[in-house]
C-alpha positions as CSV (number, residue, x, y, z in Angstrom):
1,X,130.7,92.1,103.8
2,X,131.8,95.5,105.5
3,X,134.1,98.1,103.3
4,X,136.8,98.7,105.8
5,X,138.9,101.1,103.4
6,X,138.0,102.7,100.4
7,X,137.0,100.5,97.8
8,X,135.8,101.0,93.6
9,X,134.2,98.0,92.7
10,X,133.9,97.6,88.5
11,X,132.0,94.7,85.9
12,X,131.1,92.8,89.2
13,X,128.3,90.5,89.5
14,X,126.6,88.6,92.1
15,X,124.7,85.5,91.4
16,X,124.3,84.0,94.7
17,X,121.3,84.2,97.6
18,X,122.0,86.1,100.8
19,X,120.1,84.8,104.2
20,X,119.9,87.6,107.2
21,X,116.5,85.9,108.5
22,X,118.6,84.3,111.5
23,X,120.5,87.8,112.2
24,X,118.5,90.2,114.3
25,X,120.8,93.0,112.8
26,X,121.9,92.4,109.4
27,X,123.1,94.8,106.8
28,X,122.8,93.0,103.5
29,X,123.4,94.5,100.0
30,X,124.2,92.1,96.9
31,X,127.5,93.5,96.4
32,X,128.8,95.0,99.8
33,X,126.6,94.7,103.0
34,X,127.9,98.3,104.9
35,X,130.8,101.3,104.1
36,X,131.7,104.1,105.9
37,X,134.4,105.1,103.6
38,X,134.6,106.2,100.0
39,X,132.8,103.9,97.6
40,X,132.3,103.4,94.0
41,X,130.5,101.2,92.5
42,X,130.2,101.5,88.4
43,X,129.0,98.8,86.0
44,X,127.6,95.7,88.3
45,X,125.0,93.7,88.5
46,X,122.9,91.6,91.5
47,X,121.2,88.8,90.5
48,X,121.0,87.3,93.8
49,X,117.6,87.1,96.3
50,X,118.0,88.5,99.3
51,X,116.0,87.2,102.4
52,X,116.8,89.6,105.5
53,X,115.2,90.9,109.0
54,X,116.8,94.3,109.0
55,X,118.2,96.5,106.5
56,X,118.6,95.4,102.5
57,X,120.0,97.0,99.5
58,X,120.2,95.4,95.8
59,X,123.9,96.5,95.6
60,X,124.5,98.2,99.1
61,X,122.9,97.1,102.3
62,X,123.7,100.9,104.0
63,X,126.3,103.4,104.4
64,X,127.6,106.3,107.2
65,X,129.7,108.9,107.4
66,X,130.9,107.8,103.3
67,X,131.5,109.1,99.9
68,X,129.0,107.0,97.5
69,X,129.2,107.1,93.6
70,X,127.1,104.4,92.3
71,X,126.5,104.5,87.8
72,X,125.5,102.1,85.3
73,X,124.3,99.2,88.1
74,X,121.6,97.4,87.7
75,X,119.3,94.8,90.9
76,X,117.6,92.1,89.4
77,X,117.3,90.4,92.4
78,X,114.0,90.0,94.7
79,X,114.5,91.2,98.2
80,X,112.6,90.6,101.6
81,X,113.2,92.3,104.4
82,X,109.1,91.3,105.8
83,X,110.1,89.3,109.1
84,X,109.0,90.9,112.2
85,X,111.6,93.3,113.2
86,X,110.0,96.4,114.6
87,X,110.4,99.5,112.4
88,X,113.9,98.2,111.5
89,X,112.8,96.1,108.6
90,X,113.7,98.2,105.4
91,X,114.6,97.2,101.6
92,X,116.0,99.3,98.8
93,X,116.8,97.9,95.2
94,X,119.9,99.7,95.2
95,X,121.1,101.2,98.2
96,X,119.0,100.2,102.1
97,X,119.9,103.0,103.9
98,X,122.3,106.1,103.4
99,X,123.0,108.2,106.6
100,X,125.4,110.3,109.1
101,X,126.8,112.8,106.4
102,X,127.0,110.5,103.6
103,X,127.4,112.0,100.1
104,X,125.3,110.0,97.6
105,X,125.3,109.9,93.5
106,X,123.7,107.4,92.4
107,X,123.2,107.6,88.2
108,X,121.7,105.3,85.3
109,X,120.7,103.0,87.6
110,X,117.5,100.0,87.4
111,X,115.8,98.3,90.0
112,X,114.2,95.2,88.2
113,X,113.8,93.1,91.8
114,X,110.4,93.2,93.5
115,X,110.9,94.9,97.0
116,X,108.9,93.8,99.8
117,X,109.3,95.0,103.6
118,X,107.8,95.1,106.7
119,X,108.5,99.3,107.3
120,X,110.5,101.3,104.4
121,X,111.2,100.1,101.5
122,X,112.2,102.3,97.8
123,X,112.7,101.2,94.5
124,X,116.2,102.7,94.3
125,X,116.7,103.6,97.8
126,X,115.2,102.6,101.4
127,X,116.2,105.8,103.1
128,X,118.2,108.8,102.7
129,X,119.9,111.4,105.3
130,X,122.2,112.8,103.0
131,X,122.6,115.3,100.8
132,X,122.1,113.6,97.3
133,X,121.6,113.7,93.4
134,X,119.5,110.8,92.2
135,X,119.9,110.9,88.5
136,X,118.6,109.1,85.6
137,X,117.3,106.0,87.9
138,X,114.7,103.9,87.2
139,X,112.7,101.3,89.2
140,X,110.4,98.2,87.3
141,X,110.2,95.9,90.1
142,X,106.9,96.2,92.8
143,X,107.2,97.9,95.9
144,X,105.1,96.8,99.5
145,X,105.8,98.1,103.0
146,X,104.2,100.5,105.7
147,X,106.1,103.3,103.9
148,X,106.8,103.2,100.0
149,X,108.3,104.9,97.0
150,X,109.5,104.6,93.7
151,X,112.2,105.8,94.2
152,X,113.2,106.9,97.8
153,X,110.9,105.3,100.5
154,X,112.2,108.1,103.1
155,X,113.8,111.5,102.9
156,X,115.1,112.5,106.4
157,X,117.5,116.2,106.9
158,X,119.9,116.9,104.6
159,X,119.2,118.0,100.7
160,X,118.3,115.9,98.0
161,X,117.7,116.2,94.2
162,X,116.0,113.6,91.2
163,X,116.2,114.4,88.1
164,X,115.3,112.6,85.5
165,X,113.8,109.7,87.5
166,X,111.2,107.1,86.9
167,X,108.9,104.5,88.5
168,X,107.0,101.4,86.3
169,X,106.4,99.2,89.5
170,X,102.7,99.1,91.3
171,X,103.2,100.5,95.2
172,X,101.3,99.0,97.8
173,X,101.8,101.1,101.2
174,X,99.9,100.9,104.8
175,X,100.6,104.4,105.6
176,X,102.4,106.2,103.6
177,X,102.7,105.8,99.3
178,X,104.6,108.0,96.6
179,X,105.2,107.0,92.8
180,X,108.7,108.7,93.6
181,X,108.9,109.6,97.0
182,X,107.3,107.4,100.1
183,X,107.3,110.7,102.7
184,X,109.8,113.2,103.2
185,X,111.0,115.6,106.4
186,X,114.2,117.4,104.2
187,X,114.4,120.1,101.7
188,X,114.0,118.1,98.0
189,X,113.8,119.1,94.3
190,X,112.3,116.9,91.4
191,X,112.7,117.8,88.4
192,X,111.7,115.9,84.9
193,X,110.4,112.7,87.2
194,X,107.7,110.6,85.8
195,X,105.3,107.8,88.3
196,X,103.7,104.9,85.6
197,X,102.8,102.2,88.1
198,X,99.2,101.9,90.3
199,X,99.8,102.9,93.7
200,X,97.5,101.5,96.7
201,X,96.7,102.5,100.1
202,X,96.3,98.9,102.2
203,X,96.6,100.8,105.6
204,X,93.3,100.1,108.3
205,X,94.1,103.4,109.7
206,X,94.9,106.9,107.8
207,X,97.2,105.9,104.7
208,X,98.2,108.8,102.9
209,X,99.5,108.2,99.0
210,X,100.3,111.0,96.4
211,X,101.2,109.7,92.5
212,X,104.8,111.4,93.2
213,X,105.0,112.0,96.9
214,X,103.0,110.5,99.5
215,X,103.4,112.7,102.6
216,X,105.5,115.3,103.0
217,X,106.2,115.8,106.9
218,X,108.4,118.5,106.9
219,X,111.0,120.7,104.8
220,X,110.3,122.2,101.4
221,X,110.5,121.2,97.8
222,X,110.0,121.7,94.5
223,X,108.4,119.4,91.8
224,X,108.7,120.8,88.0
225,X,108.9,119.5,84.3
């Protein structure tokens, strides 16, 4: 459901399926489907396959205008956000989509769920516009949409930083592909990230794929050991 207040959520776990593929406009996570307040979220686990038609997170479906502190959570859960939904259709193993000046730290956290969507989809996140650390995160499960990454699918505005990062899971993208990120239009810096898993362009038109960024739109980064 919908965080209405602030909430800190601790040694949870979610065993159970979630269905949004009636739903035109669902937000679905594992453990809390949308928050625009402070949220915490520390030592939890989704075991639970999620079946959607708009925007999907492991543990949070999406977020706006919020204070988000995610560590120590783990997605073991497959998700599918692959109905035909336009460019809405998105998936994240942790987190869908963060936005409207959100905060974001996200730390020591797994994506072992395979991620499939018809648009975005990330191994950790879907999409981010907000200013971010990423840190110590790692994704195992495979990743297919239009626009894929190991990590974050989509940077958009704001500032973000991964350190410490890695991707195991194969990538399968129709436009745009990155072991860590899928494409990016905001200001970024990787440091001490690693890509392991087989990325592959599927695309019929221009399809653009990079072994830790795919396409970088716009904005500035830096990418160092």
């Amino acid at each position: 459901g919908s965080a209405a207040g602030d909430l800190c959520i601790t040694e949870c776990e979610n065993r159970i399926n979630l269905d949004g593929s009636k739903s035109n406009f669902a937000s679905i996570g594992g453990l809390i489907g949308y928050s625009n307040h402070k949220l915490e979220i520390h030592k939890s686990i989704n075991y639970g396959l999620i079946n959607n038609r708009y925007v999907s997170g492991g543990v949070l479906g999406s977020c706006s205008k919020s204070i988000v502190n995610i560590d120590r959570v783990l997605n073991h859960g497959s998700i599918n956000s692959s109905t035909i939904n336009g460019n809405a259709d998105s998936a994240g193993g942790i987190i869908g989509c963060a936005q409207n000046y959100s905060t974001l730290i996200v730390s020591n956290t797994s994506n072992y769920g395979e991620i499939s969507a018809s648009f975005y989809s990330g191994g950790i996140i879907e999409s981010n516009d907000c200013d971010s650390i990423i840190r110590n995160c790692k994704n195992y499960g495979n990743i297919s949409s239009s626009r894929s990454g190991g990590i974050i699918g989509r940077l958009l505005n704001n500032s973000t930083e991964l350190l410490f990062c890695f991707n195991n899971g194969s990538i399968s993208a129709k436009a745009n592909g990155g072991g860590i990120i899928g494409e990016t239009y905001a200001k970024f810096n990787i440091l001490c990230c690693q890509n392991n898993g087989n990325i592959s362009a599927e695309g019929s038109h221009y399809t653009y794929i990079g072994g830790i960024i795919g396409h970088v739109f716009e904005g500035s980064g830096t990418v160092s050991e």
